[in-house]
N, C-alpha and C positions, 0 to 999 in steps of 0.2 A: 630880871625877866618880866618884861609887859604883857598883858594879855591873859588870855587862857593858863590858869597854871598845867600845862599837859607834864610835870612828873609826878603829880598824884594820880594820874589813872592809868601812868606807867607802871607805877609805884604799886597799884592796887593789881592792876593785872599782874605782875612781879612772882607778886606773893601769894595769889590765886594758883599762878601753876605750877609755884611751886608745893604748895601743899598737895595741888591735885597728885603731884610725881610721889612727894612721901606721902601720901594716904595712900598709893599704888600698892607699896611695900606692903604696909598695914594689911591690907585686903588678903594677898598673898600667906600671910600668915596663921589669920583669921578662914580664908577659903571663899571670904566673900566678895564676888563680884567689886571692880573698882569704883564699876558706877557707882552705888550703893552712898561711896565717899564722897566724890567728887559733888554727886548732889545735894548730900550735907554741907559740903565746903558752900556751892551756890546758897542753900539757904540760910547759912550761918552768913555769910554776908552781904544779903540782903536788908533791905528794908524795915524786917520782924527782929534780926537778926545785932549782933556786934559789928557787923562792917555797917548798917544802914546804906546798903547802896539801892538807890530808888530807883526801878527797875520794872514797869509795867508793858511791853508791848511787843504783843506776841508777834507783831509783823518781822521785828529783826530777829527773835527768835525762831521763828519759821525759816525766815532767808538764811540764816545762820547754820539751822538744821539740817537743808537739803545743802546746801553747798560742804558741808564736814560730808553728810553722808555719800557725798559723789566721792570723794578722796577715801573714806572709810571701803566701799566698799570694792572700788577700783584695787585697796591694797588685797580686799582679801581675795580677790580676784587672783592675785599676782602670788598668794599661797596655794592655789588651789590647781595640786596637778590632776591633770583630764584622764592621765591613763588610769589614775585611782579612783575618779567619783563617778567614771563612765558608767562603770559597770550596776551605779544605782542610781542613773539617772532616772527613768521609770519612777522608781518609789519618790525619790527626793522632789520631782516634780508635782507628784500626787498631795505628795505632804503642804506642797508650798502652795497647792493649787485650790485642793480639794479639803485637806487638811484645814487650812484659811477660811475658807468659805464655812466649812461645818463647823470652827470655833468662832468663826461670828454669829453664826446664825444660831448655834445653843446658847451662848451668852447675851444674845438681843433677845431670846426666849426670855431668861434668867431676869434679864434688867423691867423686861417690860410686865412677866405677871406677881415678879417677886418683889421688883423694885418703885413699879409705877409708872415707870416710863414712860412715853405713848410709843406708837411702832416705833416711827422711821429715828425718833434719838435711841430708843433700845438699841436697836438694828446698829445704829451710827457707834453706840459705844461700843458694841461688840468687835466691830469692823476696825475701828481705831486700836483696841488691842489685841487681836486676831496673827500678827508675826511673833514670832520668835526670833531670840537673841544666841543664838549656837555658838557667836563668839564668846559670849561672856560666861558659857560650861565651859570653854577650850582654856580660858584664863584662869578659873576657879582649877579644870584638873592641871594644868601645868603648874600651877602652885603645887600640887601635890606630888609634883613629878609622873605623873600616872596619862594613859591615855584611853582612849576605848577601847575593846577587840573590833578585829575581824572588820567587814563592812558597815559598822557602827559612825566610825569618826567621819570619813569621806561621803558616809548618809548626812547627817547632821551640816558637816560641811556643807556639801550642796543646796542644802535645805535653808540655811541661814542666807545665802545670796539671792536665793530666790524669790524668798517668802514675803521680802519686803515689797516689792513692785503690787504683788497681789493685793497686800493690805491698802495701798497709797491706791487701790484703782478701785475698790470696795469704800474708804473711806470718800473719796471725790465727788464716785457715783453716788453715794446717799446724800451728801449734801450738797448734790444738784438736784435731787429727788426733793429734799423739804422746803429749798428754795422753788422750786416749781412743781407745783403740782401736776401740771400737764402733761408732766415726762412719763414714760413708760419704763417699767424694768428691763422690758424687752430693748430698749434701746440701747443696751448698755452692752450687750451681748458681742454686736461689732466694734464696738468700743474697744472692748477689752483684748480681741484677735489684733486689733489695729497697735495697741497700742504695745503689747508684747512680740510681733512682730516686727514693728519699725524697730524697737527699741533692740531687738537682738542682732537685726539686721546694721542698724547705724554703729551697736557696740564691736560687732565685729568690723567695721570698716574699719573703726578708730584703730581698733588693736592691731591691724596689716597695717594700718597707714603708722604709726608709730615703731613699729618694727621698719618698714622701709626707709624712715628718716634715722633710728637710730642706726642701721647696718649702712646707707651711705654717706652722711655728716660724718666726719670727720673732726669732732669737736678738740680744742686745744685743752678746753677747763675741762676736767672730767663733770665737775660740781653743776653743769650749764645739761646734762643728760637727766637726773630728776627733773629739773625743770623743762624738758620739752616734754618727757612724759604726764609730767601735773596739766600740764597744757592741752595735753591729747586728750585726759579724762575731764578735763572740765567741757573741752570741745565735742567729747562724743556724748555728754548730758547737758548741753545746750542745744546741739544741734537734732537730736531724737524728741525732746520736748517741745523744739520747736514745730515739729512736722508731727507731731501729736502721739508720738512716742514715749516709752518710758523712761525717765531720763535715768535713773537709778541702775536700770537692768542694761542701760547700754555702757554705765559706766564699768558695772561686774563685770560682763562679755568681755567688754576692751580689755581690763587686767588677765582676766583667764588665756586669752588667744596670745597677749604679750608672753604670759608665762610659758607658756607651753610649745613655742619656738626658738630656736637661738638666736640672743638677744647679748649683744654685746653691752659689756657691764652690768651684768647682773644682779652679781650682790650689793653693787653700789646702787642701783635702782631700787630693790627689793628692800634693802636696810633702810634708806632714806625715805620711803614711803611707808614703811612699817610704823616709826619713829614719825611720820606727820600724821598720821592715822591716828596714834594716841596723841597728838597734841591738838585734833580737830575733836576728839571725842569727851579729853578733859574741856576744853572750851566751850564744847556744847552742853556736857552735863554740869557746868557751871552756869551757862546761862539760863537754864532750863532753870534749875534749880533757883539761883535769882526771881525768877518768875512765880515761883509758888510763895503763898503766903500761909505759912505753918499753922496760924488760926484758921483760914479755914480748911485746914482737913480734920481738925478735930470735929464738927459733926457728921461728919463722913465714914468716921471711923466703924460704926458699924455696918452701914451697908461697905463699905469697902472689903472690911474683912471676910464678910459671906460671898461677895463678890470675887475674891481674891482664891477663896476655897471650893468655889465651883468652876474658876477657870482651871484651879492647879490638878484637884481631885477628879472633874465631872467632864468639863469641856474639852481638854487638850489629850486625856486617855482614850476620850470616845473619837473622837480624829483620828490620831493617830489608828486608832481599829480599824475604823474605817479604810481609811486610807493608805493601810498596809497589807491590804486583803489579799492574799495568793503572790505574798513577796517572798516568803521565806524565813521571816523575822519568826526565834522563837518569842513564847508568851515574856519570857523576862527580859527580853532586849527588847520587844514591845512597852515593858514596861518601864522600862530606862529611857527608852525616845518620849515618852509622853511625859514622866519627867521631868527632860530637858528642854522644858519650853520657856525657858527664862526670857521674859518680858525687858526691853533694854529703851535706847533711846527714840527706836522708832515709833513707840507707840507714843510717845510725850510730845515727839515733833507732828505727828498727826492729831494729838488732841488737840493744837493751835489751829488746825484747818477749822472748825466749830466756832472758834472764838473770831475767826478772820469775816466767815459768812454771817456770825450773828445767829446760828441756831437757837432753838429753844433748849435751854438746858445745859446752853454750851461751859459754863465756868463749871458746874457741877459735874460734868460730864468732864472737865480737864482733872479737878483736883481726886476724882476717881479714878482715872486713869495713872495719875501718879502714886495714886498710894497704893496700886495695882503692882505698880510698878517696884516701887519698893517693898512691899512683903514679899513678891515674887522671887526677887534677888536675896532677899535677906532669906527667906525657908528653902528655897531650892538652891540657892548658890550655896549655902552651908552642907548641903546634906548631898547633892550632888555624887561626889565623890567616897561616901562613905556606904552609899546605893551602890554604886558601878563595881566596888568589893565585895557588899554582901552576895549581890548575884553575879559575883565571879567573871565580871564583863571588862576590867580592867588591867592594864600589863604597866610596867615601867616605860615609860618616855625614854625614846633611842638619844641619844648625847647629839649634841648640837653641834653643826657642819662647822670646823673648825674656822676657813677660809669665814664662813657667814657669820661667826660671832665676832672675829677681830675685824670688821669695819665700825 
C-alpha cells in the first residue's frame, strides 16, 4: 500500500473503542460514571500519555462535540415519555433555567474573589460549568439496579435536556461580552427568548416531519429508518442554528415529539439510536480527553479542588433551593437533586468556546473546568446511589421490555 498508511489510525481508533465499551463495564461495577473512563482512555493516549497521539486543536473538538451532542441528546429525547415529565415540567424548567443562571452566577462569585479572576472570565467559567449531566446519575443507578422515587427520575430527566441550551447561551453570551466591550447585558435578554423559541419551535417541526416520512415511506431496508431519522436530528440542529435558534434544544424537542406518537418501528429506532448515542459519547470523551495535557492540571489542583467543593457543597444546593420554591420537593429529595448535578461532557465542549475566541484565561479556564469535571464524577457518581438509600428515595428498576432488549 502507497501513500497514507490509513490502518494505523484505523487500528488506533479500533482499539480506543474498544476500551471505551470495556471500561463501560468497569464503571458499572465500580458505580462510576463511564465518562470518568473514557477520558482516561483519551488521556492515556494522548500525547503525555503511552499512545502519544498528538492531538492539540479544539476546533475539531468543538465541531466533534456539538455534532455527538445533536445525536446524544435527540436519543434522550426519544427516552423521554411526556405523559411522565409533564407533570414537572414547571420545576424541571426553573432548574434548567433559573437553576443555571444561579450556579453560574455563585460560582463566577467564587472564581472571581476566591480565585482571582477578573469579572467577565469568572462569570465565563461559572457559565461553562453551570449544566448538569442527569444522564450519567441514570448510568451510575442503573448499575445498581435501583431508580428514583416518585417525581424524582422524570424531574431529573427533564432537567438534563434542558439545561444544556441554557448553559451554551450563557456561555456565548459572555464571550461576546469580553470580545466587545460595547455590548450590553441587556442585549442578550432577546437573545435568549429568540433563541429558545426558534429552537423549540424548529424541533418540533423536525419531530412531525419525521414522523410523517416514517408513517408514509414505505421503506424495503428496515436498517435505511435509523438513518432518515439521524437525518432529521442533524436537519432540525442545522436548521434552528441557522435562523439563530438553539440547535441543541431542537434536536431534544424533535426526539421527545417522535417518542411520543406512533411511530412505526420503534424499538428498531430507539435501539439503534441509544447504541449511537454511546458511540458519539465514547468518541467524544476520547477526544476531549486527548486534548488535555495531564501536566498541566497538576497546578491546578488546588484551586480545582476548592472549586470543585463549592460547586458540589455550596453552588448547585443553593439552586436547586432556589429553584424549587413552592414545588413540593420534600427537604431530602431536595437534597438528592442538588446532589445530582454531575458535571459531564457539556461543560468540557464549552470550555473550547474560550480557547476558539482567545479569551483571557482561556487554557486555565479549560483545564479547570476538566478537573471540575472529573472530581464531580468520581465523588458524586460514586456515592450517588448510596445517598438515594440512605434517604429512602430509591426502589428497584422495573425489568427491561422484553421485545426492547432482544434487538
Amino acid at each position: 500500500m502507497t501513500g497514507f498508511p490509513i490502518e494505523y489510525p484505523l487500528w488506533a481508533l479500533a482499539v480506543l473503542l474498544l476500551l471505551g465499551v470495556l471500561t463501560s463495564k468497569t464503571s458499572e461495577r465500580l458505580g462510576v460514571p463511564a465518562l470518568v473512563f473514557f477520558l482516561f482512555v483519551g488521556m492515556l493516549a494522548g500525547s503525555e500519555g503511552l499512545g502519544g497521539i498528538e492531538f492539540d486543536n479544539p476546533t475539531i473538538a468543538c465541531a466533534l462535540g456539538m455534532f455527538a451532542l445533536t445525536f446524544i441528546l435527540f436519543a434522550g429525547g426519544l427516552d423521554t415519555a411526556w405523559n411522565l415529565v409533564r407533570s414537572e415540567l414547571r420545576t424541571a424548567l426553573l432548574l434548567s433555567t433559573l437553576g443555571v443562571t444561579l450556579t453560574a452566577l455563585l460560582v463566577g462569585l467564587f472564581t472571581v474573589y476566591v480565585l482571582g479572576f477578573p469579572w467577565l472570565e469568572g462569570l465565563l467559567l461559572g457559565a461553562v460549568i453551570s449544566s448538569t449531566d442527569a444522564a450519567a446519575v441514570f448510568a451510575v443507578l442503573r448499575s445498581r439496579k435501583a431508580r428514583l422515587k416518585g417525581r424524582l427520575w422524570p424531574l431529573l430527566e427533564l432537567e438534563s435536556g434542558s439545561s444544556d441550551p441554557m448553559a451554551v447561551f450563557l456561555t456565548v453570551t459572555i464571550v461576546g461580552l469580553i470580545g466587545d466591550a460595547t455590548r450590553s447585558w441587556t442585549s442578550a435578554i432577546p437573545v435568549f427568548f429568540t433563541q429558545m423559541l426558534l429552537g423549540g419551535l424548529v424541533g418540533l417541526i423536525a419531530g412531525l416531519f419525521a414522523l410523517v416520512l416514517i408513517r408514509r415511506i414505505r421503506l424495503e431496508t428496515y436498517g435505511l429508518y435509523p438513518v432518515l431519522t439521524m437525518a432529521v436530528a442533524l436537519l432540525g440542529f442545522s436548521a434552528a442554528a441557522a435562523i439563530g435558534g438553539s440547535g441543541i434544544l431542537a434536536a431534544y424537542i424533535a426526539g421527545i415529539v417522535c417518542a411520543n406518537h406512533t411511530m412505526p418501528r420503534r424499538n428498531l429506532i430507539v435501539g439503534f439510536h441509544d447504541g449511537l448515542a454511546w458511540l458519539m459519547q465514547i468518541m467524544m470523551f476520547v477526544a476531549l480527553g486527548l486534548l488535555v495535557f495531564p501536566s498541566r492540571l497538576v497546578p491546578i489542583i488546588g484551586p480545582g479542588l476548592a472549586l470543585s467543593a463549592f460547586l458540589m457543597f455550596v453552588a448547585r444546593p443553593a439552586s436547586v433551593a432556589v429553584s424549587t420554591l413552592g414545588s413540593g420537593l420534600r427537604p431530602r429529595e431536595k437534597l438528592l437533586v442538588g446532589w445530582c448535578g454531575l458535571r459531564g461532557a457539556v461543560p468540557i465542549v464549552l470550555a473550547t468556546f474560550p480557547l476558539l475566541a482567545g479569551t483571557p484565561l482561556a487554557d486555565v479556564t479549560f483545564n479547570l473546568v476538566f478537573f471540575v469535571v472529573l472530581t464531580s464524577s468520581l465523588l458524586q457518581g460514586s456515592t450517588i446511589g448510596l445517598l438515594a438509600r440512605w434517604l429512602g428515595l430509591d426502589e428497584p428498576e422495573p425489568a427491561a421490555d422484553p421485545e426492547h432488549a432482544s434487538l
